[in-house]
C-alpha positions as CSV (number, residue, x, y, z in Angstrom):
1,X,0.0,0.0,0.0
2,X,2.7,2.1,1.1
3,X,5.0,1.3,-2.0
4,X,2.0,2.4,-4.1
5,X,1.3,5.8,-2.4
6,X,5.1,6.5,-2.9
7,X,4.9,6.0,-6.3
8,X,2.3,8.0,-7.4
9,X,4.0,10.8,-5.5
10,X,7.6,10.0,-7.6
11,X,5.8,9.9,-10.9
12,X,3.7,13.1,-9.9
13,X,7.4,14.7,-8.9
14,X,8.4,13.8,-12.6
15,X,5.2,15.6,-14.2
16,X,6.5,18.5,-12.2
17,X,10.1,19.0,-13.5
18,X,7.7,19.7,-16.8
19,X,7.9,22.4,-19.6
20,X,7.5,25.9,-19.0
21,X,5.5,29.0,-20.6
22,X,7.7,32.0,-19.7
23,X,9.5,33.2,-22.7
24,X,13.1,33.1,-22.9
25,X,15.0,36.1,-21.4
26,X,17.7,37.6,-23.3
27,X,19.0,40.9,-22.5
28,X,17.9,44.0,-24.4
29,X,20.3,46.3,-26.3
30,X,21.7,49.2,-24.1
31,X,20.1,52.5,-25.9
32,X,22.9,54.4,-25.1
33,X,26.9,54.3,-27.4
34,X,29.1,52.4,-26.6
35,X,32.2,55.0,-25.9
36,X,31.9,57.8,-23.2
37,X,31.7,61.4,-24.9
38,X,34.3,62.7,-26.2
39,X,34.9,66.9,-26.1
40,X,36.7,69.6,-24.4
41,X,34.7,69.6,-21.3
42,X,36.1,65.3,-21.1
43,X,39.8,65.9,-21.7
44,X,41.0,66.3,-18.1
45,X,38.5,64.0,-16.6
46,X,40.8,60.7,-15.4
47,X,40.7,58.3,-18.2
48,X,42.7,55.6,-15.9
49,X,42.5,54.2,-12.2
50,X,40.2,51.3,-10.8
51,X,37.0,51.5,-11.6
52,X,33.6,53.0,-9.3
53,X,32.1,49.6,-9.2
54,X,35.2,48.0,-7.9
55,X,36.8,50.3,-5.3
56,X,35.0,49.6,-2.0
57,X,33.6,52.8,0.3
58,X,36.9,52.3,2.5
59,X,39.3,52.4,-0.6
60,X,37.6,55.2,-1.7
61,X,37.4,57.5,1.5
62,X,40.1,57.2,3.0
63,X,40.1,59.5,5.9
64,X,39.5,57.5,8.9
65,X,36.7,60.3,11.0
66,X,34.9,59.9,7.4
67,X,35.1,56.6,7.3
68,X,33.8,56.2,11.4
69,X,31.3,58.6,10.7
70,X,29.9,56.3,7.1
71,X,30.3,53.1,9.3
72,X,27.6,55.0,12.0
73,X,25.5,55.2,9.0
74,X,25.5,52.0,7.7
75,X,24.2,50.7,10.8
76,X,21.8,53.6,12.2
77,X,19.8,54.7,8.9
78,X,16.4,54.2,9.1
79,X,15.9,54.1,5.4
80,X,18.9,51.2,5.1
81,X,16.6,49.4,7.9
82,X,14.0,49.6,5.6
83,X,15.6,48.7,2.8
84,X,17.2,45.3,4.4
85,X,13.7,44.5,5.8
86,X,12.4,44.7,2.7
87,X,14.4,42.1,1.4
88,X,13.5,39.8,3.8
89,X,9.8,40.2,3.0
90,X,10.8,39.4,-0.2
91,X,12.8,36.9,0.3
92,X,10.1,35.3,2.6
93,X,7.4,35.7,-0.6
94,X,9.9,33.9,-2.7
95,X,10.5,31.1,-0.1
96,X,5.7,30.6,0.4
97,X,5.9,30.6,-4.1
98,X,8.7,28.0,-3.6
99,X,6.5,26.2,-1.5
100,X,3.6,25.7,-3.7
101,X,6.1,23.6,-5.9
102,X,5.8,20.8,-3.6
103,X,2.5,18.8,-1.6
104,X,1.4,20.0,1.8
105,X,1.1,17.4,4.5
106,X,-1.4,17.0,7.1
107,X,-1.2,14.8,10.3
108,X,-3.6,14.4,12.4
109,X,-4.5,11.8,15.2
110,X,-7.6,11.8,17.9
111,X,-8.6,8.9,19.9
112,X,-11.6,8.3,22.4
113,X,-13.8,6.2,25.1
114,X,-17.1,4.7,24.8
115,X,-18.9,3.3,27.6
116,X,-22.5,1.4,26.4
117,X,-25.5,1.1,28.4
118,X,-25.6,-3.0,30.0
119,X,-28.6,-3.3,28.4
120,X,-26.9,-2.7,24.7
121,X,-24.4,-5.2,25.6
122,X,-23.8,-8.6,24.7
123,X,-23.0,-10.9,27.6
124,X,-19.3,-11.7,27.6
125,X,-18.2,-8.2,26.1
126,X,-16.6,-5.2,27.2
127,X,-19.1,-1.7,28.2
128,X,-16.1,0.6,27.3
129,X,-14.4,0.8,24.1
130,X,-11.5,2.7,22.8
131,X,-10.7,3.9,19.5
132,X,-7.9,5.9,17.9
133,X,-6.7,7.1,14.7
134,X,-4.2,8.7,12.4
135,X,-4.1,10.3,9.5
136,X,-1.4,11.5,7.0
137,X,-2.9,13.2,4.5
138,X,-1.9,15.3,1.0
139,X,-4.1,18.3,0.3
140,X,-4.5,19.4,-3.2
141,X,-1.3,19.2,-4.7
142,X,-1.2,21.3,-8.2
143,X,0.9,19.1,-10.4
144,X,3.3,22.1,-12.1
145,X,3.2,20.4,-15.6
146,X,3.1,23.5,-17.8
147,X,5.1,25.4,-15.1
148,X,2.6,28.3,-14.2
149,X,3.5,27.7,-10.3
150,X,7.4,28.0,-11.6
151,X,6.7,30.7,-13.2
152,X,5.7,32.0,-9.9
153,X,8.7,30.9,-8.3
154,X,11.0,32.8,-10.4
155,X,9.0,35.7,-10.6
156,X,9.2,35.7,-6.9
157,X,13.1,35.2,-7.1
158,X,13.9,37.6,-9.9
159,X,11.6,40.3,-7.4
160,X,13.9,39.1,-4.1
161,X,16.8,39.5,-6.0
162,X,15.4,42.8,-7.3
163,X,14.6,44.2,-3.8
164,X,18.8,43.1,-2.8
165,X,19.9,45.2,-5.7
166,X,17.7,48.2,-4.8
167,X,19.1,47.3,-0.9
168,X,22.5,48.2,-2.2
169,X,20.7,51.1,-4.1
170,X,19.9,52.1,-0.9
171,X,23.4,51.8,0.2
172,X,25.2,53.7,-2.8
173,X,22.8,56.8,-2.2
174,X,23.7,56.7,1.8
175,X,27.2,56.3,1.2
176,X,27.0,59.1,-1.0
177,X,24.5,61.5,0.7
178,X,26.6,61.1,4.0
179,X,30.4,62.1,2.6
180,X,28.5,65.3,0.5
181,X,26.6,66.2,3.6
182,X,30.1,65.8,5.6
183,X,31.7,68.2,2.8
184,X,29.6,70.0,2.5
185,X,30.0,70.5,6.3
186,X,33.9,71.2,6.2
187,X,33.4,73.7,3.3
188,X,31.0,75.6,5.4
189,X,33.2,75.3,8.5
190,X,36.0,76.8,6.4
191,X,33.6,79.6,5.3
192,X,32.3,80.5,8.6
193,X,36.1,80.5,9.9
194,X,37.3,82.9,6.5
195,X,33.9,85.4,7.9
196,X,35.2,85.5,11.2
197,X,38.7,86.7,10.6
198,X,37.4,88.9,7.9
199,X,35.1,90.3,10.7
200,X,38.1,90.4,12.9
201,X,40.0,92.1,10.4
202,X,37.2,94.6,9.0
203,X,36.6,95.4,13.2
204,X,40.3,96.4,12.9
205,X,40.8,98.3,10.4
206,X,37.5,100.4,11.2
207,X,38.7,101.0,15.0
208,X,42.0,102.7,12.5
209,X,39.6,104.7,10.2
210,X,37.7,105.9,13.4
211,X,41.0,107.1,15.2
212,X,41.8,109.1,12.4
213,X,38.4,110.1,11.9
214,X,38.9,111.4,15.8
215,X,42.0,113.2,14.5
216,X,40.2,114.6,11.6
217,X,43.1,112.5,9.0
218,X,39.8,110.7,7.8
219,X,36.8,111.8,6.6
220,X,33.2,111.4,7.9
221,X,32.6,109.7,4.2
222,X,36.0,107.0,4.8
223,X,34.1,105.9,8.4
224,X,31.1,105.3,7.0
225,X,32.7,103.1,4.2
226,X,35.1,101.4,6.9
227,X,31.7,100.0,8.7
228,X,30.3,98.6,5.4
229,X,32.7,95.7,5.7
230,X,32.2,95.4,9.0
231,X,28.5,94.7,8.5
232,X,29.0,92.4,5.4
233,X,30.9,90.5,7.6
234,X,29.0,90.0,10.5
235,X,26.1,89.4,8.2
236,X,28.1,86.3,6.6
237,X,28.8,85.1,10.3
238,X,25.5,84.4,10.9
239,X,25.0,83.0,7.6
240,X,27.6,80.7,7.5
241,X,26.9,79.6,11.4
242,X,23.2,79.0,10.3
243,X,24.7,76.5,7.3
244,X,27.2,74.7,9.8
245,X,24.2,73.5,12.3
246,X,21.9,73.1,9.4
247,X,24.9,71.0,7.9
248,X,25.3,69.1,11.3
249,X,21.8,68.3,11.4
250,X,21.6,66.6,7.9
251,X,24.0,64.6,9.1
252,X,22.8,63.3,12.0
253,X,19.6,62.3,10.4
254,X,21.6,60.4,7.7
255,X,23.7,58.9,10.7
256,X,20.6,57.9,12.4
257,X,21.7,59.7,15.9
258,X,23.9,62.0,17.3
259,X,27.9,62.6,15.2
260,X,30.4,63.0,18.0
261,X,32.1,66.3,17.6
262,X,35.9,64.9,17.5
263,X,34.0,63.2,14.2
264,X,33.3,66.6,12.4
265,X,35.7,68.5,10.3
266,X,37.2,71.7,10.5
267,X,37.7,72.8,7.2
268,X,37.8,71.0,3.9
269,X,41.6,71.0,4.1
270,X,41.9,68.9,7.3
271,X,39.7,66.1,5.1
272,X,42.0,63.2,3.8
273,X,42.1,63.0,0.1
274,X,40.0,61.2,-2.0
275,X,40.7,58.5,-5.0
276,X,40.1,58.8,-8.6
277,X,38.2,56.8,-10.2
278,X,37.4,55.9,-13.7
279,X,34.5,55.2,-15.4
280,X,35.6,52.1,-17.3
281,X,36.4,51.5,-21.0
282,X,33.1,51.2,-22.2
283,X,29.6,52.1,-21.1
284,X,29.1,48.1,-20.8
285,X,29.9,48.6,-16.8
286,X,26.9,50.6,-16.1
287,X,25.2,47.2,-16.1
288,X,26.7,46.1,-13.2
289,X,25.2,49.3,-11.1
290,X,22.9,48.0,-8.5
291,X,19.8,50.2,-9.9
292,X,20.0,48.6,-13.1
293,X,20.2,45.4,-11.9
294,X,17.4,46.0,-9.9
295,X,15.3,47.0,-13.2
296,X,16.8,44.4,-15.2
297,X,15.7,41.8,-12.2
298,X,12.3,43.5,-12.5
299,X,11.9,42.8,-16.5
300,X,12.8,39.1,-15.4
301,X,10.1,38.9,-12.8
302,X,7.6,40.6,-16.2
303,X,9.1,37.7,-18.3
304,X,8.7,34.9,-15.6
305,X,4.9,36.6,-14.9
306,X,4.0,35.8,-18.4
307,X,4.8,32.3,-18.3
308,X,2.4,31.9,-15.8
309,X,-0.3,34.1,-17.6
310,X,0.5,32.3,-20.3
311,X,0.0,28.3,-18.6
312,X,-2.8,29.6,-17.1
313,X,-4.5,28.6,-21.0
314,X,-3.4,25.1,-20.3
315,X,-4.9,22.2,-17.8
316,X,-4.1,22.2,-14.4
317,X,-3.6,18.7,-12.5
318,X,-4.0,18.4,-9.0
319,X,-4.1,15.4,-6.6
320,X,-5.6,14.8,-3.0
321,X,-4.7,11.6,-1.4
322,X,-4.6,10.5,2.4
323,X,-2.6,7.7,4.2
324,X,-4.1,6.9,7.8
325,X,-5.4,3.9,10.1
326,X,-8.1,3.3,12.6
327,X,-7.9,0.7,15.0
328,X,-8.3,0.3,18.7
329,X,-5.2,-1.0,18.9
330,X,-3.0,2.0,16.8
331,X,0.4,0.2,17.7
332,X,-0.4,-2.9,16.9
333,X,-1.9,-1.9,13.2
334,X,1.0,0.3,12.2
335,X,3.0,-2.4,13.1
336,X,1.0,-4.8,11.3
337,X,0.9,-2.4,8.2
338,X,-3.0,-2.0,8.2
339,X,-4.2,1.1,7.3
340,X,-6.4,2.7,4.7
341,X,-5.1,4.5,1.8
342,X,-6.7,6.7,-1.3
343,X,-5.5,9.3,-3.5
344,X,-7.2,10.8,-6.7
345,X,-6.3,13.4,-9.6
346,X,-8.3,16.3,-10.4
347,X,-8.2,17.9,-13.8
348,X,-9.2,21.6,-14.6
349,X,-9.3,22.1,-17.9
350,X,-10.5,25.8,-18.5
351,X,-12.7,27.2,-21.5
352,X,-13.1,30.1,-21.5
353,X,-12.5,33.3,-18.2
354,X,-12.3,36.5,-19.0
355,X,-10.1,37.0,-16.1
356,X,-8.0,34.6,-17.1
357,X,-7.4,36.6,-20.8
358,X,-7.3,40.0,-18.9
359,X,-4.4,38.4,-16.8
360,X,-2.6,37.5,-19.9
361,X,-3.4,41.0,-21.4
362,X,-2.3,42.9,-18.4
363,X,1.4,40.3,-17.7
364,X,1.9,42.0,-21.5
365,X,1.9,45.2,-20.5
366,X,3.7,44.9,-17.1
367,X,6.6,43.3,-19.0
368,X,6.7,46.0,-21.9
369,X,6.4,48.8,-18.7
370,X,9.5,47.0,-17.3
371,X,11.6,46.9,-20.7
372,X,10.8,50.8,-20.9
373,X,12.4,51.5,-17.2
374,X,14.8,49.2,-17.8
375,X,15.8,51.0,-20.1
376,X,15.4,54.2,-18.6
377,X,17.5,53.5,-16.0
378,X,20.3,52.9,-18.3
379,X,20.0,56.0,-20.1
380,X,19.6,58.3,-16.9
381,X,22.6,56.2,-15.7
382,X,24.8,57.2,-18.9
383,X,23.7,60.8,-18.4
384,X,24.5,60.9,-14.4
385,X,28.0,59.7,-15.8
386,X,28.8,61.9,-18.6
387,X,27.6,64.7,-16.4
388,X,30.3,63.6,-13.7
389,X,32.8,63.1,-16.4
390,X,32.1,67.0,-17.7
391,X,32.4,68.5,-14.1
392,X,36.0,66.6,-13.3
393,X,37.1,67.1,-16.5
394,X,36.7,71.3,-16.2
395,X,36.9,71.8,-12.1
396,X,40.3,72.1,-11.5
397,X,41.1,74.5,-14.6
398,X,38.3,76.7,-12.7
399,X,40.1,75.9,-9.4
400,X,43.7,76.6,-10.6
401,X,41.9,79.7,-11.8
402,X,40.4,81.2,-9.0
403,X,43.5,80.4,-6.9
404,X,45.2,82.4,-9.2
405,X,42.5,85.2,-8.4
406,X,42.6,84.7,-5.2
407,X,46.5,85.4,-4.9
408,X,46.0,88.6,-7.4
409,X,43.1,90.5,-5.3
410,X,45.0,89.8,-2.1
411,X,47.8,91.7,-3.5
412,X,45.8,94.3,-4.8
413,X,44.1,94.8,-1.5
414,X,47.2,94.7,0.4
415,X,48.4,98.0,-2.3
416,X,45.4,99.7,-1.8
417,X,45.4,99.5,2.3
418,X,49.1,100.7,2.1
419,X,48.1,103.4,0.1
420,X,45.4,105.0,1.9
421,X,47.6,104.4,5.5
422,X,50.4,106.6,3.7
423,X,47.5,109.3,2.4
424,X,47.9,108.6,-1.1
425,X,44.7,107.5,-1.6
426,X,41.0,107.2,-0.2
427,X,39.1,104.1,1.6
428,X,37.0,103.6,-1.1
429,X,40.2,101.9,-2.9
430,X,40.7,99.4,0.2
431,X,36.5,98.8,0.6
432,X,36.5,97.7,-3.4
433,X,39.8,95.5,-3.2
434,X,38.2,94.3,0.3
435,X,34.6,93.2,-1.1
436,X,36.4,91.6,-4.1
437,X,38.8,89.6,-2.4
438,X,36.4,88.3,-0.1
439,X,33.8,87.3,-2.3
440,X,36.9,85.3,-4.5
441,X,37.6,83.7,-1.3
442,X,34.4,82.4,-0.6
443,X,34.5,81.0,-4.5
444,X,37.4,79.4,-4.1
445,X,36.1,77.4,-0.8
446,X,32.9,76.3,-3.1
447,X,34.8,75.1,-6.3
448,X,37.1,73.3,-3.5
449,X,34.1,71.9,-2.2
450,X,33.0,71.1,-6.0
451,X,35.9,69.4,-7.3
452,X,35.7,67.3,-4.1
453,X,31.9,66.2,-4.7
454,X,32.5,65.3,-8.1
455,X,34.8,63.3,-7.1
456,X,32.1,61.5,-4.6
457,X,29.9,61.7,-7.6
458,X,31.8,60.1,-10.2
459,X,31.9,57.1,-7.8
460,X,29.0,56.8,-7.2
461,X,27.5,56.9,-10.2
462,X,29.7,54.4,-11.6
463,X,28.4,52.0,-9.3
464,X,30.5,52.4,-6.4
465,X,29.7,52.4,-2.7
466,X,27.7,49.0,-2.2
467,X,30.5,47.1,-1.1
């Protein structure tokens, strides 16, 4: 009896490893060239080095408060949390559509007393009787012949895997968001530092003007000019203080909790320097970045849902079965192999269901919505690059130029404040070179800041930052 059951099951198990529906995958064209552009704004961009996707975050950044403060996110970002849970829901729904591949068992056993009335019982024989049983039974087991609940099961997978990939999404972005934000930080520190001592200075050289104001060297016109500064600078205090606890903030959201000061910078110059990176050879690599994976897993998932829109056309076979025993005695008839036994196929063949076509019409769609952001993402990805490529490839010429600026209105306003404290000339000459000089300064610190984020940037968006 036993022997029989089992082999029902094993040929069932054979119907199952069955042909499928789903249409075979192949990858779609790229819509984007093959070769990066090409142009003056690409010449000094780094044509050589490791590439984004293959430099991990700690290669990459390598100063080690950066590197403490990244490791703080990784752990205590809310929307990482979320992202890793929902990869375990996903992986959870792939491992209940795995489990319709194979039969569902049921056991169950009860057992009970009887006592009869003397009057309903034969002389000689027992009042009380017991009686037990067990069963083992098989509950509608779907035979996967034309690989509908496969289909299933790899849409499921192809979405887990989908959800991992936009997990390390996730990650890239963080990575990313949390050394601009701590940048960002150190350029504003630098700039609120630069206000102060211009303050400082500006306080100074008004507290000159005024004395010879007092002495009546200077006129009423040269004071009044002397506090302009003065007030400019003071102004950008407060602006620049505003951006550095505005700047601290963002960070400790992105952190998930509070950055210990020793973590944050000073000043862009007291960050340790980051690696370039290159974009690759070819814009083949921008397939391996985790947001096109994660639509490419997607358009899978579309493909592996039409099989199963496709086999639901086709007959589904089921089978029910039990294996049990009743006895009063259960030991003894297990032992003896007594038992009862059934089993029975059930075959659905379907006509006609409107939902059934609609289901079919709509896994069309889904999949040609999939191939279109697929796609997508490729093409914003090859733009996101090239744009990266265009800012490294320009940012230091406009760095080496406003340094050389910089240097050039510093010596002009040193001139024109040794000319007025000899007499040869008015305030108005130190105010201009003053306002100038300051407002270079202040340039210089954001194309600093610049040239370091596209840096971060071009990593990124070559895929980097997931390891």
């Amino acid at each position: 009896m036993n022997r029989n059951v089992l082999a029902g099951l094993a040929a069932a198990a054979v119907l199952v490893a069955g042909c499928t529906m789903a249409p075979s995958y192949e990858r779609p064209d790229a819509p984007i060239p093959v070769a990066w552009p090409r142009g003056p704004a690409y010449e000094q961009a780094p044509a050589e080095g490791p590439a984004g996707a293959e430099l991990g975050w700690r290669e990459f950044f390598a100063d080690p408060r950066l590197q403490q403060v990244l490791e703080m996110a990784l752990e205590g970002n809310r929307d990482l949390r979320a992202a890793a849970l929902n990869v375990e829901l996903a992986r959870a729904r792939y491992g209940i559509q795995r489990a319709e591949l194979l039969p569902a068992l049921q056991a169950t056993a009860g057992g009970g007393k009887q006592r009869a009335s003397a009057d309903l019982t034969q002389p000689g024989q027992p009042r009380t009787t017991e009686r037990y049983e067990a069963n083992l039974g098989v509950l509608s087991w779907e035979i996967d012949f034309f690989g509908r609940i496969r289909s299933l099961k790899d849409a499921a997978l192809e979405e887990y895997l989908a959800t991992e990939e936009a997990r390390r999404s996730a990650q890239v972005l963080l990575v990313s968001a949390v050394a601009s934000t701590y940048l960002a930080l150190a350029a504003d520190a630098e700039a609120l530092a630069l206000a102060r001592s211009t303050y400082e200075t500006q306080t100074a050289a008004y507290d000159l003007v005024r004395r010879q104001y007092e002495v009546g060297v200077a006129t009423e016109l040269d004071l009044h000019r002397a506090q302009t500064p003065v007030d400019v600078a003071r102004r950008e205090v407060a602006v620049d203080t505003q951006r550095v606890a505005e700047d601290r903030n963002a960070l400790h959201l992105l952190v998930g909790g509070p950055v210990p000061a020793a973590l944050l910078p000073e000043a862009l110059s007291t960050v340790g320097p980051l690696r370039d990176v290159s974009p690759g050879t070819s814009s083949e690599v921008l397939l391996r970045r985790p947001d096109v994976r994660q639509a490419e897993g997607l358009l899978k998932a579309a493909h592996a849902d039409m099989g199963a829109a496709l086999a639901a056309f086709f007959p589904r076979i089921s089978l029910t079965g039990a294996v049990g025993t009743a006895s009063d005695e259960l030991c003894r008839l297990f032992k003896n192999g007594t038992g009862t036994w059934s089993y029975a196929p059930q075959i659905v063949l379907p006509i006609f269901d409107a939902r059934t076509w609609s289901a079919h019409e709509g896994a069309k769609v889904q999949r040609e919505i999939a191939l279109n952001r697929y796609e997508q993402a490729i093409q914003s990805a090859f733009r996101e690059v090239a744009d990266a490529l265009a800012v490294r490839g320009t940012v230091d010429q406009q760095v080496a130029a406003q340094q050389s600026l910089v240097a050039a209105l510093a010596e002009t306003h040193r001139l024109a404040r040794l000319r007025f404290e000899r007499g040869i000339d008015s305030y108005l000459s130190v105010l201009d070179a003053q306002r100038s000089l300051f407002a270079a300064q202040q340039v210089l610190i954001a194309l600093r800041l610049a040239r370091l984020l596209s840096q971060v940037r071009l990593y990124t968006v070559a895929g980097g930052g997931w390891q």
